[in-house]
C-alpha positions as CSV (number, residue, x, y, z in Angstrom):
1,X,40.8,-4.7,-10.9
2,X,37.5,-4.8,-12.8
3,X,36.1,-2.0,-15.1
4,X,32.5,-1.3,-14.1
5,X,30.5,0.9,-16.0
6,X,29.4,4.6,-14.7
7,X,25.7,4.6,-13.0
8,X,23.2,6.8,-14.1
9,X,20.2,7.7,-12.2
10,X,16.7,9.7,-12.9
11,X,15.1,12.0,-10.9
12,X,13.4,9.3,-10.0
13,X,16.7,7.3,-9.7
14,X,16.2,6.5,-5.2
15,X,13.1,3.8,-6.2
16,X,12.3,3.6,-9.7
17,X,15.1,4.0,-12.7
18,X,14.0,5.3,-15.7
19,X,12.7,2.6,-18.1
20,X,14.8,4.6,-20.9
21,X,18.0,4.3,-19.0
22,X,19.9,1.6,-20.8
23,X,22.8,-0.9,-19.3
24,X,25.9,-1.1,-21.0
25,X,26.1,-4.5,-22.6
26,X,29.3,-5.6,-20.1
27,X,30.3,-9.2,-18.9
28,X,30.9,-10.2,-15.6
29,X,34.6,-10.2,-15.7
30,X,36.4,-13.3,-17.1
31,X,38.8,-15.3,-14.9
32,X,42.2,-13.9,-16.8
33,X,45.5,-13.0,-15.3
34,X,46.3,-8.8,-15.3
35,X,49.5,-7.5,-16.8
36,X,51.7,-5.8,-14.9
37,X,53.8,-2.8,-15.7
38,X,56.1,-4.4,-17.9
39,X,53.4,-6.0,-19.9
40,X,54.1,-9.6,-17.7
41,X,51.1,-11.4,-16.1
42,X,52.1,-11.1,-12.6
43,X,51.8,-14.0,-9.7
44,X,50.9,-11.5,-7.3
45,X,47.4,-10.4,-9.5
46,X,46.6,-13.7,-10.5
47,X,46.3,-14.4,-6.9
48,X,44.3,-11.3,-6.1
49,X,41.9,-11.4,-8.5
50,X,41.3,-15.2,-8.6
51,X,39.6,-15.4,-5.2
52,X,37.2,-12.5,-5.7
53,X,36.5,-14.3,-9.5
54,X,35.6,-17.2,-8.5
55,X,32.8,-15.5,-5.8
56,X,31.4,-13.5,-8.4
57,X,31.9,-16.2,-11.2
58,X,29.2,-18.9,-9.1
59,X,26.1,-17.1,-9.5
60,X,24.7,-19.4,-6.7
61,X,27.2,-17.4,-4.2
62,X,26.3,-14.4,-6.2
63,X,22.8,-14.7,-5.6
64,X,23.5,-14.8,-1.6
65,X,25.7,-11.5,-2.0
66,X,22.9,-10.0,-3.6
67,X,19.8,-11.1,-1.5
68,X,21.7,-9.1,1.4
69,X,20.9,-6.1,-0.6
70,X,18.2,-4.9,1.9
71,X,16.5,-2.1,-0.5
72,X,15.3,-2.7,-4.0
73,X,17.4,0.7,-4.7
74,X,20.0,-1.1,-4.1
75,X,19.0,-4.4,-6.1
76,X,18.6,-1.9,-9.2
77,X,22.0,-0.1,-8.9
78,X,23.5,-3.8,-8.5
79,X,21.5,-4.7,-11.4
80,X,23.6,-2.0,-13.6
81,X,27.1,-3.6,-12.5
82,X,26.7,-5.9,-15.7
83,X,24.6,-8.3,-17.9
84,X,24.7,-11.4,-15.4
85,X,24.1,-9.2,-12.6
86,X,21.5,-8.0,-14.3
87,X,19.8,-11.2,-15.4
88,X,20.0,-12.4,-11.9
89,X,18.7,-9.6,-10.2
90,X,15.6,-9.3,-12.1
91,X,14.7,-12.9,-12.0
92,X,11.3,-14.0,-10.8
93,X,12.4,-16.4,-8.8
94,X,15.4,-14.4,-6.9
95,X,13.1,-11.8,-6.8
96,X,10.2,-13.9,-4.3
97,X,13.2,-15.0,-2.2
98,X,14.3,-11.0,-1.4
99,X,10.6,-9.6,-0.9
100,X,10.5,-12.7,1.3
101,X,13.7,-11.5,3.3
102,X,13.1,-8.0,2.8
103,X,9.3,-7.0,2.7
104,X,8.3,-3.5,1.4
105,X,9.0,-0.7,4.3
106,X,6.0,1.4,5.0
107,X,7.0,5.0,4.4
108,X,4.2,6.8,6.1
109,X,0.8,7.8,6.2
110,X,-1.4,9.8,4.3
111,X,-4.1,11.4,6.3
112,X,-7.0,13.7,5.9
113,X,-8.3,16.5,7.9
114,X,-11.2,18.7,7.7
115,X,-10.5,22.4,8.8
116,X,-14.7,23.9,9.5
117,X,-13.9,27.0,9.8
118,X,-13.9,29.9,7.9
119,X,-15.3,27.1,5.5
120,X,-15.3,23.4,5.1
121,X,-12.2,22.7,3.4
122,X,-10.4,19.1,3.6
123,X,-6.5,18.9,3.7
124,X,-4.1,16.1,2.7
125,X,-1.1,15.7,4.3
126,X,2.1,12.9,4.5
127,X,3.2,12.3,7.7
128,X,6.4,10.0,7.3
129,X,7.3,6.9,9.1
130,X,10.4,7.6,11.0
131,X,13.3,6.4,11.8
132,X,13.8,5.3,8.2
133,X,17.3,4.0,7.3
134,X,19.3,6.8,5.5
135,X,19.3,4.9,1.7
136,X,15.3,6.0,1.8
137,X,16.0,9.7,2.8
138,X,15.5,11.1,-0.5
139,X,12.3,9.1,-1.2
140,X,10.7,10.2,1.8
141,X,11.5,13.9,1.2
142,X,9.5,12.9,-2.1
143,X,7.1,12.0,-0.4
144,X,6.6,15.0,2.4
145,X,7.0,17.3,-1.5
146,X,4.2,16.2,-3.5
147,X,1.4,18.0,-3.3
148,X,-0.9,16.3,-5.6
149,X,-1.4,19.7,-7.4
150,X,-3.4,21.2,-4.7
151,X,-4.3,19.0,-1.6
152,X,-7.6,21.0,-0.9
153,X,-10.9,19.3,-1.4
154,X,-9.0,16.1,-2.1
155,X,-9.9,12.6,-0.5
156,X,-7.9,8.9,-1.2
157,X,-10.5,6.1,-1.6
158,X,-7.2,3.6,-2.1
159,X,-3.8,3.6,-1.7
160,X,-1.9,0.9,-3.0
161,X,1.8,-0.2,-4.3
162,X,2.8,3.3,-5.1
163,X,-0.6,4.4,-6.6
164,X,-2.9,6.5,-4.6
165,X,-6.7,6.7,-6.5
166,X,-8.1,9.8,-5.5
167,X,-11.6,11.8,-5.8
168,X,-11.7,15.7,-5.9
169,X,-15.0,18.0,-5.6
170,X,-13.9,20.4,-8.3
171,X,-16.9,23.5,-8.6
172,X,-17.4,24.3,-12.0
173,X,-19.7,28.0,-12.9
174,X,-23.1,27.8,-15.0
175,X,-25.0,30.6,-16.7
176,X,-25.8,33.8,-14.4
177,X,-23.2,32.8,-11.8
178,X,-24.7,29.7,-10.7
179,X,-22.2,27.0,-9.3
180,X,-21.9,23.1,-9.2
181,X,-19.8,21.0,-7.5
182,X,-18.5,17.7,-9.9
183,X,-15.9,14.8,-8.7
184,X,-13.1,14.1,-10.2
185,X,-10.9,10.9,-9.9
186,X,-7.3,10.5,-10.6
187,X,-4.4,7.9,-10.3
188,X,-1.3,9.4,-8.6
189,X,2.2,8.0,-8.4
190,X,4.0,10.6,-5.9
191,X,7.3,8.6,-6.4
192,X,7.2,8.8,-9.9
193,X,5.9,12.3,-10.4
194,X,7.4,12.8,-14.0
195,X,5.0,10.0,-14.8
196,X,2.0,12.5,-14.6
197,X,-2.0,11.9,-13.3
198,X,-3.8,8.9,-14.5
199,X,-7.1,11.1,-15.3
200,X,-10.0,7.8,-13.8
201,X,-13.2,8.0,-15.5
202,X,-16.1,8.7,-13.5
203,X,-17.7,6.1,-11.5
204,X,-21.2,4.8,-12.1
205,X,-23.5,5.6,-10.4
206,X,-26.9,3.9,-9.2
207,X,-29.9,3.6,-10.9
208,X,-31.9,6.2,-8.4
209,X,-29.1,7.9,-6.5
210,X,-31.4,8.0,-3.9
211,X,-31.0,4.5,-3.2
212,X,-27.5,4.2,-3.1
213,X,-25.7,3.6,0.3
214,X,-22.5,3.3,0.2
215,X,-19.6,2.4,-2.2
216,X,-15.6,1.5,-2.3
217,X,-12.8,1.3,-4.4
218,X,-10.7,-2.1,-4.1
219,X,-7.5,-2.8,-6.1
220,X,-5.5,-5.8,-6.2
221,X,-1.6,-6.8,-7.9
222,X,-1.9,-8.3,-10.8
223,X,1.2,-9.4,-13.1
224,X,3.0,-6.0,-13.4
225,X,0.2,-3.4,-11.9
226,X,-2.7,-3.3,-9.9
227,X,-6.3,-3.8,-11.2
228,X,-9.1,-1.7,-9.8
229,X,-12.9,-2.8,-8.4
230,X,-15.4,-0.5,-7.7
231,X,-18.6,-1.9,-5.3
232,X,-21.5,0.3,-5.2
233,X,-24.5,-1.3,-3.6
234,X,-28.2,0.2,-4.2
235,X,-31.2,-0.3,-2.5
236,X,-33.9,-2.4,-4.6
237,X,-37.6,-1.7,-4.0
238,X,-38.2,-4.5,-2.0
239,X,-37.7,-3.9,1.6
240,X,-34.2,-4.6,2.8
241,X,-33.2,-6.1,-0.3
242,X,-30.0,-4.7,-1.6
243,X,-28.5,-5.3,-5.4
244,X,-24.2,-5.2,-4.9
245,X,-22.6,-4.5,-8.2
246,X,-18.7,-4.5,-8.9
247,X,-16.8,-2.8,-11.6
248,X,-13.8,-3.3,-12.9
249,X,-11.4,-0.8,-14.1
250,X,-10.6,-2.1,-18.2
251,X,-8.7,0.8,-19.6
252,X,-10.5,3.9,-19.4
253,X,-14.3,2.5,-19.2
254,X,-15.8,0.8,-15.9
255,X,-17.2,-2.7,-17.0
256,X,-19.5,-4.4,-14.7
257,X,-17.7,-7.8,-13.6
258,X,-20.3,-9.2,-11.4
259,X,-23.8,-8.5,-9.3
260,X,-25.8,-10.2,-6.9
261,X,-28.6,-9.1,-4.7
262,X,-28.7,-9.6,-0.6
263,X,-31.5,-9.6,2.0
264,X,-29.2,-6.9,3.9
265,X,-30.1,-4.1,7.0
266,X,-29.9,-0.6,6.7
267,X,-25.8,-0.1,5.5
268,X,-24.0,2.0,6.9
269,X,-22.3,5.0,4.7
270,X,-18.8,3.8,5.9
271,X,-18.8,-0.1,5.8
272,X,-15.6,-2.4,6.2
273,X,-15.2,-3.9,2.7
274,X,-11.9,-5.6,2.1
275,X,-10.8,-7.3,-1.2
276,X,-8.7,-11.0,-0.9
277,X,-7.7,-12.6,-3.5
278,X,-11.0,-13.2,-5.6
279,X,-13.6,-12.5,-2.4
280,X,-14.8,-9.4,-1.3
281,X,-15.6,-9.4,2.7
282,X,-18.3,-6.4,3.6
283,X,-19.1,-6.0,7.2
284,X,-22.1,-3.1,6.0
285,X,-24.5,-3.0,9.5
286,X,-24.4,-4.1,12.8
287,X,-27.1,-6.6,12.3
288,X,-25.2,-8.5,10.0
289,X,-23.0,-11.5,9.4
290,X,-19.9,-10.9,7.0
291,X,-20.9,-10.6,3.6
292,X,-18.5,-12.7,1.0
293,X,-19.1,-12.1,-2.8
294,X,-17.2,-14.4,-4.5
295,X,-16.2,-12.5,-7.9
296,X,-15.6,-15.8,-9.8
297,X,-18.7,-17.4,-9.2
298,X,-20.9,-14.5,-8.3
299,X,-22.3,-16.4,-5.5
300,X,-22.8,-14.8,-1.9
301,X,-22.0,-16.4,1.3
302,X,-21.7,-15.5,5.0
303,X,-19.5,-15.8,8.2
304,X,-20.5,-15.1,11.6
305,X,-18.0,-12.3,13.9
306,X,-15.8,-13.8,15.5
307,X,-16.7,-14.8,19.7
308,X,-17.9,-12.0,21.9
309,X,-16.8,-9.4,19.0
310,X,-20.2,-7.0,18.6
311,X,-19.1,-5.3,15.1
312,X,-19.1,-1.0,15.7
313,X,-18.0,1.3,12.7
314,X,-15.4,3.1,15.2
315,X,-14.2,-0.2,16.7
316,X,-14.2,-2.8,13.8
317,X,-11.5,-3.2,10.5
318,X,-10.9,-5.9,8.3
319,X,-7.3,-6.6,7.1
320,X,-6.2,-8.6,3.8
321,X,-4.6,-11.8,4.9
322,X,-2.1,-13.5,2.5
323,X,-4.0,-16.6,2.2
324,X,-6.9,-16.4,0.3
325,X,-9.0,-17.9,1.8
326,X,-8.7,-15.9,4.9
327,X,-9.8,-12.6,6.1
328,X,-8.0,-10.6,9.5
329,X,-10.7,-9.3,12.0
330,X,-8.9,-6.5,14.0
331,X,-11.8,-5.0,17.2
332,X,-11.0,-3.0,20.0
333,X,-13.4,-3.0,23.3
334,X,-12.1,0.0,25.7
335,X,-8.6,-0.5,25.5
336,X,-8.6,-3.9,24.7
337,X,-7.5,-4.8,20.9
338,X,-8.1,-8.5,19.4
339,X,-6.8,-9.9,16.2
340,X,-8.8,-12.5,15.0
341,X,-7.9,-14.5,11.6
342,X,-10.8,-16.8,9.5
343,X,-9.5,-19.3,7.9
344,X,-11.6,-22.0,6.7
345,X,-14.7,-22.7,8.7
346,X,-13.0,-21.1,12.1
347,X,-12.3,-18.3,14.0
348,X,-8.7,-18.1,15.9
349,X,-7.5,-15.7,18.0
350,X,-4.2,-14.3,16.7
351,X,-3.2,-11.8,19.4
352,X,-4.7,-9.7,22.2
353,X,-3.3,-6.8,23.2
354,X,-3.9,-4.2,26.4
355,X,-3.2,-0.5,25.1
356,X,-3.4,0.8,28.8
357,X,0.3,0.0,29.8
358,X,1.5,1.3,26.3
359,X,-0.5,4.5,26.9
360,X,1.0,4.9,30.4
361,X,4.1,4.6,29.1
362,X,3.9,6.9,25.9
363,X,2.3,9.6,28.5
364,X,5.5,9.4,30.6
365,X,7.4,10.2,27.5
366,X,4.5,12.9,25.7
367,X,3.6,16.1,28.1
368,X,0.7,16.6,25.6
369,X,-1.3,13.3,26.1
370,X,-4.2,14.3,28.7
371,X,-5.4,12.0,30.9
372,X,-8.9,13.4,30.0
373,X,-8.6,12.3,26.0
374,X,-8.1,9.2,27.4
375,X,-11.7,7.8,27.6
376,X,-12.0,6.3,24.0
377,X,-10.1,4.1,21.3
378,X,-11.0,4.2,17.7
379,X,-9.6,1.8,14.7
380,X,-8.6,4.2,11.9
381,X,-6.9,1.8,9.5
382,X,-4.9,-1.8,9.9
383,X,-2.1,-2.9,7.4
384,X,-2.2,-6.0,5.6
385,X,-1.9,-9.7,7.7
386,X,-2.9,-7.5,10.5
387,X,1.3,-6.1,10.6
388,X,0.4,-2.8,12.2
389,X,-2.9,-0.9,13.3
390,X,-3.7,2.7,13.3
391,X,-5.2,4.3,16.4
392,X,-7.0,7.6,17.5
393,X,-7.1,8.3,21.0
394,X,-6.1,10.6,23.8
395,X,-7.0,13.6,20.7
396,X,-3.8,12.3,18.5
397,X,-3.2,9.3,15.8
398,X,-1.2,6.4,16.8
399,X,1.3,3.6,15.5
400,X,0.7,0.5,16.5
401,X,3.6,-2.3,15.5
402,X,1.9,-5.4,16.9
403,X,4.7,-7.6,16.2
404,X,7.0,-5.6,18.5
405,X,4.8,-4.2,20.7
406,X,5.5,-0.6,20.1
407,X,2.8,2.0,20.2
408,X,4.4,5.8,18.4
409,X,2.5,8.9,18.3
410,X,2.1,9.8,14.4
411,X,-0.3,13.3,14.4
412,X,-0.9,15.6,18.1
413,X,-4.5,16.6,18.8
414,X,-5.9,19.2,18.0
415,X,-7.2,18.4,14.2
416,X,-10.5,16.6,13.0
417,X,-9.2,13.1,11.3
418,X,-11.0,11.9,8.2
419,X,-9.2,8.8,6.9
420,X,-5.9,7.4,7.5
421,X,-3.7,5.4,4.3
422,X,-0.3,3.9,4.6
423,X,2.1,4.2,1.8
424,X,4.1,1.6,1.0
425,X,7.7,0.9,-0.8
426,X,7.2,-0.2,-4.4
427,X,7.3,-3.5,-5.4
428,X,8.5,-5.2,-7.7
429,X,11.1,-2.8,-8.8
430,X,11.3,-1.5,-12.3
431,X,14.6,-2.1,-14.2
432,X,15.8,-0.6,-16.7
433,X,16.1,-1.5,-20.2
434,X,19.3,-3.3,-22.0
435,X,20.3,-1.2,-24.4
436,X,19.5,-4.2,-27.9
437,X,16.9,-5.4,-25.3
438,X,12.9,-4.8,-23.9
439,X,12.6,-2.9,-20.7
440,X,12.4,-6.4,-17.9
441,X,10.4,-5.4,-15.1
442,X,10.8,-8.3,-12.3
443,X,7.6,-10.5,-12.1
């Protein structure tokens, strides 16, 4: 029989504990006989309590027991049992072996739409990912809650571990009732809404706004958080000659980190830029190679597309791969989608997959997929190693799980689509503090 402190949660308690909750400063219980009623040490407990001691005594076995956890809501409430438990728990290196086993859940999608009429307004709304398993119920009802304030005339330019950078056209009223229309940025953590907005400072801007063509914002983990890039590329005065400039997010001022200049065509407003590792790949026209600005060096290289693939805004997405030096090509011709990875100096084809059969199939289930929506396939957005890909056709937005093959219908028709941005568990999970000790938060 072992005495195990009472668990306290936050609001916030389904994902994230409250860094000034504090853990009773417990042992894991000692390998000691009980008394009995009449004050004896009893055979019968001994032998009880032994077996389970010695389990719970070999933090190897421990560690095991643990790792089958399946939800880092769960690794945290463990984490509060005592100080061991604790220890173990947050440790870097158990901590790689469960995201290994257990790899953040996506919880959904947040995607925009633009409603034209009576005026042009742009919504944000959360669509969740379902079935979830019933532990993540109340962070998904979080989720489908937060309203960022007001979800009108808001857009996400990243979404990212938990944080979601946004812009909003906010219209601000001048002398004699003359308006004008200024962007705001903001860092949002809709699981951890007591937490507040991260107000962003405002981006820089070009030298002639004229000349400017199109821009991104790219974020990346780093130790405990994520660290923010924004690439804005202007047009020189030299023909076709483009300068590319990166900022980097230090605090509340954008520093430049890098530049370079390329001999680029005409970008397009909405190019593919992905950041891996230290590399940022651009596919910005459908003249070009792949553009690679390596941030450490500041040096520009380029790949060719991979075989037969002609790149196409509406057809074309790049995907983070884990290793660094490779970059996920993800193109769909008709209803034909390839997955191509680059990994060194070559191209290799990853997976092809025929949407026709799938979209048979999910009509024979859906009454309101048309045969005549049917002519087109857009990419609207790919998850990282290529995992899953977002589709518009036949009018609605679609699920693609390429691993298993499963195609789910996410949005009906109907509604003009803007962007689409998966939200993803958090990781790694915050734990709380010891009470005579710093808050640990796992790698």
């Amino acid at each position: 029989s072992y005495s195990l402190p009472p668990i306290q949660f936050s609001r916030g308690g389904d994902l994230m504990m409250d860094a000034a909750a504090e853990v009773p400063q417990t042992i894991c219980p000692e390998k000691r006989p009980h008394a009995d009623v009449d004050g004896e040490a009893g055979q019968h407990s001994l032998a009880a309590v032994d077996p389970v001691s010695k389990v719970l005594g070999d933090n190897n076995l421990l560690a095991e027991i643990l790792l089958r956890a399946g939800f880092p809501t769960t690794l945290v409430r463990a984490a509060l049992v005592c100080r061991c438990w604790y220890h173990l728990a947050s440790n870097r290196g158990f901590l790689r072996r469960f995201r290994e086993l257990h790899p953040p859940l996506l919880l959904g999608f947040y995607i925009g739409s633009i409603l034209i009429r009576p005026e042009l307004v742009a919504f944000l709304c959360f669509v969740p990912m379902l079935p979830q398993p019933p532990e993540l119920n109340t962070v998904v009802r979080r989720m489908a809650n937060h309203n960022f304030d007001d979800p009108k005339n808001l857009w996400i330019m990243d979404s990212r571990n938990g944080s979601i950078f946004t812009q909003r056209r906010e219209g601000r009223e001048l002398a004699y009732g003359v308006h004008r229309r200024e962007l705001a940025y903001g860092l949002h953590r809709p699981l951890c809404p007591e937490r507040g907005i991260n107000v962003v400072p405002a981006l820089p801007r070009a030298q002639d706004y004229n000349r400017q063509y199109f821009d991104a914002i790219l974020s990346k983990e780093e130790g405990n958080g994520l660290s923010y890039f924004y690439v804005l590329t202007e047009l020189t005065n030299q023909t076709e000659n483009f300068t590319l400039r990166v900022y980097m997010l230090q605090g509340s001022v954008w520093c430049l980190h890098t530049s370079a200049t390329a001999q680029l065509h005409l970008p397009l407003p909405k190019a593919k830029v992905v950041l891996v590792d230290n590399k940022i790949y651009m596919v910005v026209s459908p003249a070009d190679d792949i553009i690679v600005l390596d941030l450490t060096t500041s040096s520009l290289s380029r790949i060719q597309h991979p075989p037969g693939v002609k790149y196409d805004i509406f057809h074309t997405f790049l995907s983070r791969a884990d290793d660094p030096s490779g970059v996920y090509v993800i193109h769909v011709n008709g209803f034909k989608l390839c997955i191509w990875l680059h990994k060194g100096d070559n191209w290799l084809l990853v997976d092809t997959i025929c949407l026709h059969e799938m979209c048979a199939n999910l009509r024979m289930l859906d009454n309101t997929l048309e045969d005549a929506h049917s002519g087109y396939c857009y990419v609207c957005h790919a998850g990282d190693n290529a995992e899953f890909v977002v589709l518009q056709m036949c009018g609605c937005i679609f699920y693609l799980d390429v691993k298993n093959r499963t195609l789910r219908k996410l949005v009906a028709k109907d509604q003009y689509f803007t962007d689409v941005y998966p939200f993803m568990m958090v990781w790694p999970p915050t734990f709380p503090k010891l009470k005579d000790g710093p808050a640990r938060i796992a790698m």
